[in-house]
N, C-alpha and C positions, 0 to 999 in steps of 0.2 A: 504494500500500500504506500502512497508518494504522502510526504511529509504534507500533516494539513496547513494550508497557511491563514485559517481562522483561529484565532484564537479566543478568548475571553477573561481579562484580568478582574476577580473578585475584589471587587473595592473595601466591602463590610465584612466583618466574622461573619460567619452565617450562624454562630451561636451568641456572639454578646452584639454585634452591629458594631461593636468598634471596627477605624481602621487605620490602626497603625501595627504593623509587620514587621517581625526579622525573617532572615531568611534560615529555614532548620535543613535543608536535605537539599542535591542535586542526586536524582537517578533518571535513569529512563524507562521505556517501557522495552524492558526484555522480551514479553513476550509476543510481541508483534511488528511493530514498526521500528524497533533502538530510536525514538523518537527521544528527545531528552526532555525533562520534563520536572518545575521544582517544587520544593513542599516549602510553606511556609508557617509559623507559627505566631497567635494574634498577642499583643507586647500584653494585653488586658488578661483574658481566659485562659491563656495558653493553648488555646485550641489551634489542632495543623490541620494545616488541607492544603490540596494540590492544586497551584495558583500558577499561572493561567490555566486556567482549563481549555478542550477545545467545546467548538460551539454546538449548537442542539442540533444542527444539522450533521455535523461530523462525528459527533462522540458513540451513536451506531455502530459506523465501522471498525470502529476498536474492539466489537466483540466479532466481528467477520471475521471466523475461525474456525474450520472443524476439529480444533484443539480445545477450543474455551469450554470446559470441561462441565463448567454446572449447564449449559444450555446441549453439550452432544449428546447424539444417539449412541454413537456407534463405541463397539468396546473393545477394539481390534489394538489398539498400544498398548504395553505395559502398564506406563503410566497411568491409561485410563482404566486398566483391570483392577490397580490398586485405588483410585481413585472413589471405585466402586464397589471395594470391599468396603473400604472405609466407610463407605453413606450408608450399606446395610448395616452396622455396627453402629453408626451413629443418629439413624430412626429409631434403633431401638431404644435407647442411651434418650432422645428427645420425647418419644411417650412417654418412658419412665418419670421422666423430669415434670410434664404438663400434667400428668397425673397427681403430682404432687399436691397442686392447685384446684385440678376439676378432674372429673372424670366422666363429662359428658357435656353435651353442649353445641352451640355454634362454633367454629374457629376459620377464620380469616385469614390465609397465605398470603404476602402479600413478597412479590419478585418468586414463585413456588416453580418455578424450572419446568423441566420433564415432569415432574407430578408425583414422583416417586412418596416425598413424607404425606402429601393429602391421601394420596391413594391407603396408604399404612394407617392412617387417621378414618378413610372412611369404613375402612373392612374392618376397624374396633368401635363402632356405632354411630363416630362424631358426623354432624353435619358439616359438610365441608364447602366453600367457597375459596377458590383462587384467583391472584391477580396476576399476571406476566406478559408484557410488553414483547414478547419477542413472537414474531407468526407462529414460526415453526415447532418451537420447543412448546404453546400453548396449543396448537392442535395435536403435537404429539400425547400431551396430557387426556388429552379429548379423547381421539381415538384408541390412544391403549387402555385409557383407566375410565375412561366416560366420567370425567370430572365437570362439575361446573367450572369453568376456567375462564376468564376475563380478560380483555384487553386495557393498557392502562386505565383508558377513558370514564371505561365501565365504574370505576371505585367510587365517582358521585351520584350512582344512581342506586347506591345499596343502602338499603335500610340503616338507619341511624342507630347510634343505642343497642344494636343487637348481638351484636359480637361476644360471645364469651372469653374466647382469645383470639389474641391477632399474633401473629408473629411474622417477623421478617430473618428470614438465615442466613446471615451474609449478607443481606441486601442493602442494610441503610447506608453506608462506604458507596453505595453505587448511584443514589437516589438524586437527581441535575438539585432539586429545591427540595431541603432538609426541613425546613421551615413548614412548607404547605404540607408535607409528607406526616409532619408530628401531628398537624391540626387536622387534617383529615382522619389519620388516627384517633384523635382525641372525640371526631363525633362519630365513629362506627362502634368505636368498644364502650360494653353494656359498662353499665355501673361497677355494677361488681366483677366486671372482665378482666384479665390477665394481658399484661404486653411483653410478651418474650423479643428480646433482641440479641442477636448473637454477632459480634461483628471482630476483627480480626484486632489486637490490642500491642498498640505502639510501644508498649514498655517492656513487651515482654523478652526473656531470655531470649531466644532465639533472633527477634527484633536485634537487639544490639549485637549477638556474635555477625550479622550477615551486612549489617547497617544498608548502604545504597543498594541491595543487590537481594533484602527481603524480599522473598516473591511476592509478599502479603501487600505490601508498599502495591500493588500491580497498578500502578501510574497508566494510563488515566483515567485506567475504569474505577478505580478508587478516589474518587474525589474528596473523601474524608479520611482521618488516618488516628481513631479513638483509641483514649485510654478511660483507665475506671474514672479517673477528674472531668472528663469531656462527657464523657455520656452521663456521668450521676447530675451533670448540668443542666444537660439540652433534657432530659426528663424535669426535673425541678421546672423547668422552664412552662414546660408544657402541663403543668399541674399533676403529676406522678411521683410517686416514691420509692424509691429503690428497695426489692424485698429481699431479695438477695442475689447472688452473683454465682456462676458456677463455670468449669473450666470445662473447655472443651479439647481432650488431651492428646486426641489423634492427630490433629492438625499439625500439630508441632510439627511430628514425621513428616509428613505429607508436603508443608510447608517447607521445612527443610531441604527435601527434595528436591522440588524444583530450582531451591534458591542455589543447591548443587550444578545443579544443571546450568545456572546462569554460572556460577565460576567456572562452568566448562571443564567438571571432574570428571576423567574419563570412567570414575568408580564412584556414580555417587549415592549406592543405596545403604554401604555399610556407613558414611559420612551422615548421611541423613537419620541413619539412626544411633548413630551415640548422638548427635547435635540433637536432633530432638528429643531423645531421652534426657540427656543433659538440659535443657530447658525445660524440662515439667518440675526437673529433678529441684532447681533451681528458681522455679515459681512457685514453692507448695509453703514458703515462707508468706509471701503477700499474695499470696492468690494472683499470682501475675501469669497466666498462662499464652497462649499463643494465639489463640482464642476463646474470646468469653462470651458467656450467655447470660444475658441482665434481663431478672424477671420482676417488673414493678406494675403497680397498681396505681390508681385516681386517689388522691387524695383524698380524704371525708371534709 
């Protein structure tokens, strides 16, 4: 793909509205274009995100890939076989957890892929609704699993208030407006509904052994780059409170992985697993994992 030359500089934090900046990161996007590309973090909230971005027209093609792994079919590489070990192991690992909270109900997908965790959520009795912007990956959901499955647009025309849980896996890093995406949220989930967010976490071990070259960083379909201070914010914000925090442990590996991959190790499956063994090993002081799952509630 040819370098885009739209770009879009973020004037305001998109979590405090201040705007004044340093500069925290130069990396590029390893996985598609080597496009370079910088993070910056806000002098106020501390909050990073990847500044400029490119533009609403162009930022699509950054996932045109039949590599980009949460949106493919197909299971023909390695990489993708393990890819997809790991999501069966870690559906199960995600009911275990929503269980926690309810065990029945509406629940709202909201970025749900291939369809894989609705589908695992409808065949244990929940009522399921998904949202996913992407044609293909949303008809696939359609045709294998016969899900209700939505295009963005659709998420204004859903019943208000109904929601028992909403969750987004990975998603909020990806979302163009963080802002509209909280308050949308804020009028689908019922009262007493659950907001699961799981998104990939800036502090973690593995984050600093790999620094520019964290796959998780994956510039510039990550236009946010969250720690537990940033997200326990933009919740506060949006009138939620944090109920509690949970690590998501596979990732680490997986993570690792490909950031192997990006240092161009011609060995990089034993690397990826002392490095992310070593980063769980090394988070279980501050709950600092590779990725984290933040489960909070509405305020009373």
């Amino acid at each position: 793909m040819e370098q885009s030359k739209k770009k879009i500089f973020i004037e305001h934090c998109p979590l405090c509205d201040k705007s004044d900046f340093d500069p925290y990161l130069s990396t590029k996007d390893y996985f598609l274009t080597q496009e370079n590309f910088e993070l910056v973090q806000c002098k106020f909230c501390k909050f990073v995100f990847t500044n400029p971005i490119p533009s609403p027209e162009d930022l699509p093609n950054y996932y045109d890939s039949p590599n980009y792994l949460s949106h493919a079919v197909s299971k023909k590489s390695l990489v993708g076989t393990v890819y997809d070990n790991l999501r069966d192991i870690n559906l199960k690992n995600k009911f275990k957890l929503i269980s926690k909270f309810k065990t029945e109900g509406k629940i709202l997908d909201i970025g749900q892929g291939t369809g894989e965790f609705l589908n695992y959520m409808n065949r244990r009795g929940w009522d399921v609704t998904g949202i996913e912007p992407n044609d293909s990956t949303r008809q696939y959901a359609i045709e294998n699993y016969q899900l209700s499955v939505h295009p963005e647009g659709y998420i204004n025309k859903l019943e208000k208030k109904s929601f028992d849980i909403i969750s987004l896996w990975h998603v909020m890093e990806h979302v163009p407006d963080l802002n509209l995406r909280m308050r949308q949220i804020k009028d689908l989930i019922a009262e007493s509904g659950i907001l699961i967010i799981a998104v990939p976490n800036l502090n973690a071990p593995d984050s600093k052994k790999y620094g520019e070259k964290w796959a998780a960083l994956d510039v510039p379909r990550h236009l946010y780059h969250f720690t537990h201070e940033s997200m326990f914010n933009l919740l506060q914000k949006f009138g939620f409170e944090l109920e509690n925090s949970y690590p998501m442990k596979l990732d680490s590996f997986y993570v690792s992985l490909l950031s192997e991959r990006y240092l161009n190790n011609k060995f990089p499956y034993p690397a990826a697993f002392f490095n992310g063994l070593k980063s769980n090993l090394g988070a279980r002081k501050e709950n600092n994992y590779s990725s984290m799952i933040f489960v909070a509630k509405q305020k009373n």
